[in-house]
MIGU-344490 format. One line per field, with one value per residue (C-alpha): x, y negated, z. Coordinates in nm, 3 decimals. Each point is the difference from the previous one (the first is absolute). Example, Ala and Ser with C-alpha at 12.3 -4.5 7.8 and 13.67 -1.06 7.14 Angstrom:
2
xx <- [1.230	0.137]
yy <- [0.450	-0.344]
zz <- [0.780	-0.066]
This chain:
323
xx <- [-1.663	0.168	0.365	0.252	0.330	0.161	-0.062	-0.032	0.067	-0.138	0.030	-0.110	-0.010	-0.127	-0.266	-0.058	0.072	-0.022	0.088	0.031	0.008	-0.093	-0.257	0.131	-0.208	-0.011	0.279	0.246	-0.052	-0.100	-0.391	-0.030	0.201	-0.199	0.034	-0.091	-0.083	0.172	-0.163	-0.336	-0.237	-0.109	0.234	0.099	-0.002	0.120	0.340	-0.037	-0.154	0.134	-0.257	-0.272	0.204	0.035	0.400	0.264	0.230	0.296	0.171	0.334	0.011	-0.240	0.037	-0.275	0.003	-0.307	-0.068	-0.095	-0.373	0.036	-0.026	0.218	0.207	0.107	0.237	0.120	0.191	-0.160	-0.067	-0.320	0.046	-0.204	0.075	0.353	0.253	0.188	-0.373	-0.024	0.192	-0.188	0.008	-0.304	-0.080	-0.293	-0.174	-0.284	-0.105	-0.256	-0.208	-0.197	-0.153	0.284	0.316	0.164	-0.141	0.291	0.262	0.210	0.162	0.309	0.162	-0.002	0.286	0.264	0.297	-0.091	0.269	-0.139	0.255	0.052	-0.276	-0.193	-0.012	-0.293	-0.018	-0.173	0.059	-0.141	-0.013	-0.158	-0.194	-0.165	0.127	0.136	0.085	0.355	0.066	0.381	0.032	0.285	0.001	0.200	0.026	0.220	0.241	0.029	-0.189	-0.200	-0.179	-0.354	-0.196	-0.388	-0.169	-0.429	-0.129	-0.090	-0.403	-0.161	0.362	0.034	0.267	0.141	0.351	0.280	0.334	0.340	0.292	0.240	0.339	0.339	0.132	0.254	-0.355	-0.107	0.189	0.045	-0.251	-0.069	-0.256	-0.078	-0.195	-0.167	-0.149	-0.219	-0.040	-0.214	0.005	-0.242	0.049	0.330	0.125	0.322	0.087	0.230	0.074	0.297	0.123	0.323	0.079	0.275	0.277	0.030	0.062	-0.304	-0.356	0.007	-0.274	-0.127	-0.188	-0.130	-0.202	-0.259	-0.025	-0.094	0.222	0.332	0.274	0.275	-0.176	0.223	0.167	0.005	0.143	0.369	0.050	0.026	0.091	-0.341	-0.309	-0.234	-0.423	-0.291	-0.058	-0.208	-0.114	-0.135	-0.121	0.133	-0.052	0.266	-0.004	-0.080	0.206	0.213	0.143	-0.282	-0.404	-0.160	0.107	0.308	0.023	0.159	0.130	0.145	0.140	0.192	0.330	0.164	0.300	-0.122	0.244	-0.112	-0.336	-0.022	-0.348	0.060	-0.237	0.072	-0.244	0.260	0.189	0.063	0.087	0.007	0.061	-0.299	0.225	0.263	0.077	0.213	-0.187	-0.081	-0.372	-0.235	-0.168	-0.098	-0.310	-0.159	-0.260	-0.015	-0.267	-0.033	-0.217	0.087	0.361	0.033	0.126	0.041	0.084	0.007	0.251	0.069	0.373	0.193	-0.287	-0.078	-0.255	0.059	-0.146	0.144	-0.112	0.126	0.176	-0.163	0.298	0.280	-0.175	0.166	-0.194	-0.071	0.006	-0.205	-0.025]
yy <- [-2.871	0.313	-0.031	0.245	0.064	0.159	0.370	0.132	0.340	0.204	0.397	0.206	0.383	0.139	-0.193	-0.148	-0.326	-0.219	-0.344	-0.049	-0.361	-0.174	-0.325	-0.224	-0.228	-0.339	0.066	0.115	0.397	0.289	-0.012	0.343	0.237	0.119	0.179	-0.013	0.271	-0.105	0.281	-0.027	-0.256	-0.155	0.218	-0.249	0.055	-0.051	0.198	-0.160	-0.341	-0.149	-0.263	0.275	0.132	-0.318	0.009	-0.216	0.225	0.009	0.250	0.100	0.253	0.207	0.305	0.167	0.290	0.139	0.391	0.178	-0.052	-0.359	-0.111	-0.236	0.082	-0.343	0.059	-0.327	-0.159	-0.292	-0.201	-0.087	-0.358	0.072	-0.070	-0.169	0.059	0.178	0.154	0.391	0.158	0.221	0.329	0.070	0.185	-0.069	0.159	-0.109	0.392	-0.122	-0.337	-0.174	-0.287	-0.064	0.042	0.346	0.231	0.283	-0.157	0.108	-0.225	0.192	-0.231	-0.317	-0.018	-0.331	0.288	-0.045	-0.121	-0.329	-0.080	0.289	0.101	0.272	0.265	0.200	0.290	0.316	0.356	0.353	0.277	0.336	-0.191	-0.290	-0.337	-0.189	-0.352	-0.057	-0.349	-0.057	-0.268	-0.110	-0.002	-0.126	0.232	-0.153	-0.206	0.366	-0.032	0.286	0.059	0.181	0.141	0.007	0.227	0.093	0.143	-0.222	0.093	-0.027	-0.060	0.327	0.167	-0.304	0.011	-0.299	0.151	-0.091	0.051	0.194	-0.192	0.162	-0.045	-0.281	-0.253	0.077	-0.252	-0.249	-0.004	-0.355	0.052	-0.289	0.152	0.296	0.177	0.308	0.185	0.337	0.191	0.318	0.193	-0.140	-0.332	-0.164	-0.327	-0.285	-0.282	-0.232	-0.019	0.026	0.271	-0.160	0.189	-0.267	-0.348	-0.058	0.109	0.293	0.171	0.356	0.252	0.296	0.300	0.212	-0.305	0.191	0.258	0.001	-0.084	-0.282	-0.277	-0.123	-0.365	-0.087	-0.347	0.191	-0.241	-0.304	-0.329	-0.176	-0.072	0.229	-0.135	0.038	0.377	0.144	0.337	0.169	0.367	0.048	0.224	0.233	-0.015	0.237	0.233	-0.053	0.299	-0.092	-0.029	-0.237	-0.303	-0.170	-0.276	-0.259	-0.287	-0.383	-0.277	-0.293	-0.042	-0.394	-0.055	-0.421	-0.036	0.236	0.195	0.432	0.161	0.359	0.338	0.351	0.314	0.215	0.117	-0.294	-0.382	-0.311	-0.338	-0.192	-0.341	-0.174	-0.370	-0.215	-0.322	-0.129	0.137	0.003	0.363	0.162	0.173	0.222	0.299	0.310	0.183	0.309	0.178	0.319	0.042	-0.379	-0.204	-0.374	-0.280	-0.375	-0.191	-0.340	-0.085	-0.310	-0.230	0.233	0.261	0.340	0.305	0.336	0.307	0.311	0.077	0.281	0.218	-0.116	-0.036	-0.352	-0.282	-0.327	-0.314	-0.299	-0.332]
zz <- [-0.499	0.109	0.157	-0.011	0.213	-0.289	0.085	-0.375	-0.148	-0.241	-0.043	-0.280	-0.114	-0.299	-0.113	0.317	0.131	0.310	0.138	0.397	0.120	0.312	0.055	0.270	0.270	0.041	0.300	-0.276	0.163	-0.206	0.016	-0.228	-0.214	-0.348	-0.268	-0.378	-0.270	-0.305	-0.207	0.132	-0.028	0.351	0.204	0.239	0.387	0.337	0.168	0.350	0.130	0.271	0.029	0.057	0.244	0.187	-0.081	-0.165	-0.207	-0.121	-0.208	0.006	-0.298	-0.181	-0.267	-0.263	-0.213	-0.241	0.050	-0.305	0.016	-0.047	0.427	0.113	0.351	0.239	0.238	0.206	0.303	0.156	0.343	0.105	0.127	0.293	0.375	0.137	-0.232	-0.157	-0.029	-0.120	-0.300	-0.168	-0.326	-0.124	-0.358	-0.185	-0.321	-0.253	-0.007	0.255	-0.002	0.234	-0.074	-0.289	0.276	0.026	0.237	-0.048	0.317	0.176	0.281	0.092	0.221	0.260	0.144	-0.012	-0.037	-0.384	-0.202	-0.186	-0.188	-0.173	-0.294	0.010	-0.280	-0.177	-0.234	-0.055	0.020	-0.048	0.244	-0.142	-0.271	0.286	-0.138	0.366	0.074	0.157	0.182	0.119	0.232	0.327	0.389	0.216	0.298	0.289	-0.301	-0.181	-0.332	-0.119	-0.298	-0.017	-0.225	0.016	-0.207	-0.096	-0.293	-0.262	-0.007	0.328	0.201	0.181	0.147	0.109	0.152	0.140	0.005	0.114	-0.307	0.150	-0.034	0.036	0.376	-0.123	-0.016	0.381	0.149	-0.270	-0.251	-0.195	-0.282	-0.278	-0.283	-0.054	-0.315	-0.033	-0.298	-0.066	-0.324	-0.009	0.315	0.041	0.196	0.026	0.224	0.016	0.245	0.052	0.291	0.212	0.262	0.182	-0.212	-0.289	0.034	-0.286	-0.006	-0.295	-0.176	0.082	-0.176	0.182	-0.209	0.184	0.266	0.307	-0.050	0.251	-0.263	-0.062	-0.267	-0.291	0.002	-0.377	0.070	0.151	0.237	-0.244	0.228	-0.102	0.136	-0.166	-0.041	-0.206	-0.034	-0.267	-0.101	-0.297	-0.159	-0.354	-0.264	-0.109	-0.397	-0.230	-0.087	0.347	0.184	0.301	-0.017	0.189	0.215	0.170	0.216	-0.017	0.293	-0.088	0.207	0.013	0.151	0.030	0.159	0.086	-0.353	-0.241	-0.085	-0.075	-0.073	0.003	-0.117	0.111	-0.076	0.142	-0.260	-0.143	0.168	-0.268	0.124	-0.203	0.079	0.091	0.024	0.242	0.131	0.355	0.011	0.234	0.110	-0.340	-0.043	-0.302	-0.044	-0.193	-0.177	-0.237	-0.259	-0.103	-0.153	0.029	0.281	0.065	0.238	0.028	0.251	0.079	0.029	-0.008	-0.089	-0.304	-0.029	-0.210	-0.137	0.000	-0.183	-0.112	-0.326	-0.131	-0.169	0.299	0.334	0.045	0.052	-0.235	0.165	-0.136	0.144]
């Protein structure tokens, strides 16, 4: 019997889907991470084994996306569980474009350093520069207590031009800079990011967008300095509808807020911010995901004990809640 340590997701585009889950040893570490077609037949195989590699995982976070010939793109944070501790933090990406032996040949093992942020989850999408379809992993360091975040970046086929940048921040983050969540999300050629985080000048973490992410400019704060604590950061690409004033896609970011006595899950695509939900209870931290298929958009949460579903109504742009 196969034993998991509950590292489950599943990631889908088009027609394609995958599921990503881990085995675990006999120890209770992560002996292997795999993956599953869930289109075709038989298309099961191996991310990383630790056992092979004489190691003891663990795995802090990990993030997928499907490019749009059907591969599936791993990027993850994880410790090796080898040596004294606290052992060796690693980011590695990983691809199914190339097999060996059923594992996936296409890696990339960006970093080993214990500067990496653990707690805070990495983030995947994809992007296009001048018609090459890339891979873009957003992840956290902590550089002498001053929290950066980086992006790492290869094409999708073959992972060349590989690059690990710094985000520039505005000056106000160099000497406090306190980063919880991050979020990266790439639509065509273009890519916007958002974090929460607090900068010294608030007395709560807020949320942050910033457009264009490398680009030397001040990043939004959609939350406007609400006295919450802000988790759970999601990100999506929607379709504009027919017949709207703009073609293509917009993104859109959601959160929770909870002030210990009350719950808020809030949207924002930039024009527009709805908060999904509202409820007053003693809760513990709420969590929730979003997702989207062309004009439509969606999200489940758990707050208060309950769980709901939010979606779109078509004609006013407000969300229906369903419990």
């Amino acid at each position: 019997m196969d034993f998991s340590q509950g590292n489950i997701k599943v990631v889908s585009a088009g027609e394609y889907a995958y599921a990503l889950y881990d085995r675990a040893n006999s120890t209770g570490k992560v002996d292997s991470l795999w993956f599953k077609d869930l289109v075709t037949p038989g298309g099961t195989g191996t991310i990383y084994s630790y056992t092979d590699n004489s190691e003891e995982g663990y795995l802090y976070s990990w993030d997928a996306a499907v490019d749009r010939e059907g591969y599936l793109h791993v990027g993850y944070l994880d410790n090796d569980g080898v040596g004294v501790s606290p052992f060796h933090d690693r980011l590695r990406y990983c691809s199914n474009r190339s097999l060996w032996a059923g594992t996936m040949n296409q890696c990339w093992f960006i970093s080993s350093t214990n500067d990496l942020e653990g707690d805070v989850p990495v983030s995947l999408t994809l992007g296009d520069t001048s018609g090459e379809q890339y891979v873009i992993l957003a992840s956290v360091t902590d550089i002498a207590a001053i929290d950066e975040i980086r992006l790492a970046s290869c094409s999708t086929a073959g992972c060349n031009f590989q690059s690990y940048l710094t985000v520039p921040l505005p000056s106000a983050w160099g000497s406090t800079s306190v980063i919880k969540d991050v979020e990266v999300n790439g639509n065509g050629n273009e890519l916007a990011l958002a974090w929460i985080g607090n900068n010294g000048t608030t007395s709560f973490d807020q949320v942050y967008v910033k457009h264009a992410p490398m680009a030397a400019h001040e990043p939004s704060s959609p939350s406007a300095d609400r006295g919450t604590y802000k988790m759970g950061l999601e990100s999506a690409s929607v379709a504009h509808r027919p017949g709207y004033i703009f073609i293509g896609q917009y993104r859109v970011f959601a959160w929770a807020e909870t002030g210990l006595s009350s719950v808020q899950y809030y949207s924002d695509d930039g024009d527009h911010q709805h908060m999904v939900y509202a409820q007053n209870c003693l809760s513990s931290p709420p969590n929730g995901e979003i997702a989207s298929h062309g004009i439509h958009l969606a999200g489940v949460w758990e707050a208060c004990g309950e769980s709901y579903f939010s979606a779109q109504a078509y004609l006013t742009r407000m969300p229906v809640i369903r419990r």
